[in-house]
N, C-alpha and C positions, 0 to 999 in steps of 0.2 A: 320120316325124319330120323336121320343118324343122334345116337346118344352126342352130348357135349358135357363138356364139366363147366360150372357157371363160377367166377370167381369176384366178390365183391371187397379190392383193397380198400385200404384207409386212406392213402394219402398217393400223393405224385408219384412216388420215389419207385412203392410197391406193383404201381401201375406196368412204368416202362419196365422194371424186374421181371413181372411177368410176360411183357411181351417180345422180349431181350431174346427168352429161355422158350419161347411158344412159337412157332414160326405160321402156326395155322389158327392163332390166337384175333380175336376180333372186339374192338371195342365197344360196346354199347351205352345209346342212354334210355330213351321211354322204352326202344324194342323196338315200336312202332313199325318201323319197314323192316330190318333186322329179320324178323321174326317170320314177315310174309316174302322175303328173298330165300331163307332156309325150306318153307314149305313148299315154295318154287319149285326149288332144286338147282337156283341161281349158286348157291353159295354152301358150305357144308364145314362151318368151322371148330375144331375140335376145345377150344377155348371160350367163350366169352366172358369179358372182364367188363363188367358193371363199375359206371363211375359215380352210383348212387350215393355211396359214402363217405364222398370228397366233400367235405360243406362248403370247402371253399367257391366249387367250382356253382354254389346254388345263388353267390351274391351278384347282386346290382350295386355296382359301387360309383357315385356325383362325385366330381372331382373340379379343378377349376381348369384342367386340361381337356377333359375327357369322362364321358359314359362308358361307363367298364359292364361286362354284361356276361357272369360268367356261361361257361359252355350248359352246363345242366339247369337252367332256369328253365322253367316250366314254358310255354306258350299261354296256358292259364294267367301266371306270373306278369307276364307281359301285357297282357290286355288288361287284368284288374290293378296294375301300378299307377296310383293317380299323377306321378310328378314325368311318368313317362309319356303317358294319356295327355298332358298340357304341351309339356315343350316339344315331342316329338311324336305326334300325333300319327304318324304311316308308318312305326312300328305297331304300335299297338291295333291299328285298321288291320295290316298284313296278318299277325297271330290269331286276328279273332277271326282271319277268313278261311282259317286252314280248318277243315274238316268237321269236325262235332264237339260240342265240349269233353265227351270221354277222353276222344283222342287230346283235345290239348291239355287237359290233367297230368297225361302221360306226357306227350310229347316235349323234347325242350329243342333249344334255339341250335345247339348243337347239331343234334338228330336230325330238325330240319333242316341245316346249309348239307346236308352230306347226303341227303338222301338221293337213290340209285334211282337210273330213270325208270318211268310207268308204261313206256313203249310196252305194247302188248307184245312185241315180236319177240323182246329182250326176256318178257318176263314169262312168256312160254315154254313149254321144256319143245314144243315141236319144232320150235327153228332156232336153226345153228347163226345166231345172226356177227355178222361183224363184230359188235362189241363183246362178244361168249367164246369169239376167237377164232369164227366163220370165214365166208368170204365173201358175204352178201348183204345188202343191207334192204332187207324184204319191206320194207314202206318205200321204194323207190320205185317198183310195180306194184304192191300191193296196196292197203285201205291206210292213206295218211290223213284221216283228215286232226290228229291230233299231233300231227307232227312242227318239223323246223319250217318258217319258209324265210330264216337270217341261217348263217354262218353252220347249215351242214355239213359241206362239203362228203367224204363219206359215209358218215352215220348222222341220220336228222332227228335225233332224238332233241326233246325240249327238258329244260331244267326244272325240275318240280317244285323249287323253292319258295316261297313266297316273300321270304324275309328277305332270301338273296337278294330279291330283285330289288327292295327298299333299303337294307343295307350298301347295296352299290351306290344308290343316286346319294347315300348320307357320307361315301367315302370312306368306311369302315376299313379296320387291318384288323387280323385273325393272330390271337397268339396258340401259337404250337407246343407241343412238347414232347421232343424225343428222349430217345438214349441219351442220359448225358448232358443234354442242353435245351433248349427255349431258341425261339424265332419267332419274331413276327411281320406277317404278310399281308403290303396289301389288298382289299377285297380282289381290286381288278387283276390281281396277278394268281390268287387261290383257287377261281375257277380256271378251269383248262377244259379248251374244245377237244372233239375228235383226232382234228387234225394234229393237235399235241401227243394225245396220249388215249387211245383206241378203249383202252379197258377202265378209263377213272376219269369223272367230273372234277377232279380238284387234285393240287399238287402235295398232298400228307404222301409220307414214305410208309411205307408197313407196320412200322412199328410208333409213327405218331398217333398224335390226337389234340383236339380245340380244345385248350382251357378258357379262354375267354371273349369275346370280340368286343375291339374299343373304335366308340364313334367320336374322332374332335369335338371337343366346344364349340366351333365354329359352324360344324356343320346341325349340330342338335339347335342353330340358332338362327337355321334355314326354317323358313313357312312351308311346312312339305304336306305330301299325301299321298294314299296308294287307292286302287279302283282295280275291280278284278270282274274279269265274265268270266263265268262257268255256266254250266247246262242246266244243275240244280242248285236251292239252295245254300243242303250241305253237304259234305262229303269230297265234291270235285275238283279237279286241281286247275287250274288256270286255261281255258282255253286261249285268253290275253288278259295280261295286268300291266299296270302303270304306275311306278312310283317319280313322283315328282318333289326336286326342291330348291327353291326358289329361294336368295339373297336379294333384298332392298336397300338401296341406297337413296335419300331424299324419294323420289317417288317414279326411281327408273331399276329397272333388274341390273345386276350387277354380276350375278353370277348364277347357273343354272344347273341341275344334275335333274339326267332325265334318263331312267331305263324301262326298260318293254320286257316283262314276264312272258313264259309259255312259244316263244318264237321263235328260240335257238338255244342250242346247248348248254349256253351261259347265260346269264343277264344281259342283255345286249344294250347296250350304249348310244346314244343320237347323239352325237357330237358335233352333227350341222346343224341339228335343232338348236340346241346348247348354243351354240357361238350365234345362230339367230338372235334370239333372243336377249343377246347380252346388251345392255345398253336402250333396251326397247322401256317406251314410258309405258308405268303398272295398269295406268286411266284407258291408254288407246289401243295399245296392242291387241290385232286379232292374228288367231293362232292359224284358222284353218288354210291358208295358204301354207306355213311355214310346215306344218304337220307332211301335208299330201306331198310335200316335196320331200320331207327329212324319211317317207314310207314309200318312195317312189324305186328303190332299188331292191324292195323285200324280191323272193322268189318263189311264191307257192308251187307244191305240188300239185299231183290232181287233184286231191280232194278238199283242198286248206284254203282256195281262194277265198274264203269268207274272212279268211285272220287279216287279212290287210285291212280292208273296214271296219272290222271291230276293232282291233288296234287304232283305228285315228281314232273311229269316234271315242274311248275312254282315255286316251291323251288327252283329246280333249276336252273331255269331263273333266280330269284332271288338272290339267292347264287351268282349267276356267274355275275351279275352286279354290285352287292356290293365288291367285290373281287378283280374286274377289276379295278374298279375305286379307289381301296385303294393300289390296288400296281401303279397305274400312278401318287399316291401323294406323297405329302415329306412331313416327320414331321406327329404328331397326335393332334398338339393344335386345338382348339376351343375358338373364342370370340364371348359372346355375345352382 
């Protein structure tokens, strides 16, 4: 591991200062992967700037617009907040499913939308792979079974997120902060596939970074949920997840967000499911037609044909929770 200088500012201002003037500078928050891309030999940045110091960026802030949910909150955070825990219940599922309690102590909500993929190819120092700036992408003859079988195309790495994938079906935007100025982005536009951009899961320039991610009122006022397989119980990262979230109107859906963890680069999107489902009654709808149709274009590789099946059936685990519990309710308001 090459020496780095670790820099901990106070505030915004010192942040982007520093990364202005640093061109090999990196921002960090738990470390959490950070830390195991450096020991790689992935990465070798002669900077890191810790945004442990920022208090701002540690708040959850209720709004009558919007859940504000700064970039450094904890995943610990997220799962022990009881007013997160009632109304939007598949944040707080996603956090508690990432890894071990150590790791969520440390880890924050930041660190996980950014985190780099876990392709063994990538995170090898033996192979020169496509995204390290290769010209091969070694899981397309070699051992995929934890790979894409959505939206490859050249590099079939999967998104390790877990929140992403819940954050997408709640229709989340991402606020940024560069040189200079602020942006905010929505979810579905922040991740970027291979086909966009070879060396980066998401559109931050060099010298950005996440201050905060805000979810509408409207969608924190969806009945949602997330459902995840892995191999064990702790540690593993999605071999598929499902975040689901459902709007009710009198006793018919009305509006639906539905995305698939662990299956593609990004958070992948069912947009026929989604438009199925609109208009369907809470009491009679069954999913599994609608399912095997909206998963009938996946593409596994050799070794991944099992994700198609695990993929329906915790859709529709999930379907079938969200459904349940929207026909045992009355009424469709939401306070925040």
């Amino acid at each position: 591991m090459n020496p780095f200088e670790y820099r901990t500012p106070q505030d915004l201002n010192e942040v982007t200062t520093i990364l202005s003037n640093n061109s090999h500078a990196r921002v960090v928050s738990g470390n959490t992967d950070l830390i195991n891309e450096i020991k790689d030999g992935i990465v070798s940045p002669r900077v890191m700037v810790s945004l442990s110091k920022i208090k701002e960026l540690t708040q959850i802030t209720w709004s009558q617009e919007a859940l504000i949910i700064g970039s450094m909150v904890t995943l610990k955070d997220l799962v022990s907040q009881e007013e997160i825990n009632s109304k939007c219940p598949a944040i707080s599922q996603a956090a508690n499913s990432v890894a071990t309690p150590q790791i969520r102590n440390l880890g924050t909500l930041g660190g996980n939308l950014c985190q780099r993929p876990r392709c063994w190819y990538y995170r090898s120092a033996r192979f020169d792979c496509l995204k390290k700036g290769g010209d091969v992408c070694f899981a397309v003859d070699g051992l995929s079974r934890y790979h894409a079988i959505y939206g490859g195309t050249n590099c079939h790495i999967v998104h390790p997120s877990d929140l992403a994938t819940v954050l997408t079906s709640l229709n989340a935007s991402i606020d940024i902060q560069g040189p200079g100025e602020s942006r905010n982005v929505p979810i579905s536009r922040f991740f970027t596939g291979p086909e966009l951009n070879i060396q980066s899961e998401n559109c931050l320039g060099l010298k950005e970074f996440i201050t905060s991610i805000r979810i509408p009122r409207e969608y924190i006022c969806y009945t949602s949920t997330f459902v995840k397989a892995k191999e064990r119980s702790t540690l593993d990262f999605a071999l598929v997840s499902a975040a689901v979230a459902i709007k009710k109107e009198r006793n018919f859906i009305s509006d639906a967000l539905i995305t698939l963890g662990g299956v593609a680069p990004v958070p992948w999107k069912l947009p026929y499911l989604e438009r199925d489902l609109i208009g369907s009654d809470i009491d009679t709808t069954s999913c599994d037609l609608m399912v095997r149709t909206s998963l009938s274009d996946a593409t596994p590789m050799k070794h991944n044909h099992y994700k198609v099946p695990l993929a329906q059936a915790y859709l529709k685990r999930a379907l079938h929770d969200v459904l349940m519990r929207l026909s045992l309710s009355h009424g469709s308001g939401c306070k925040l």
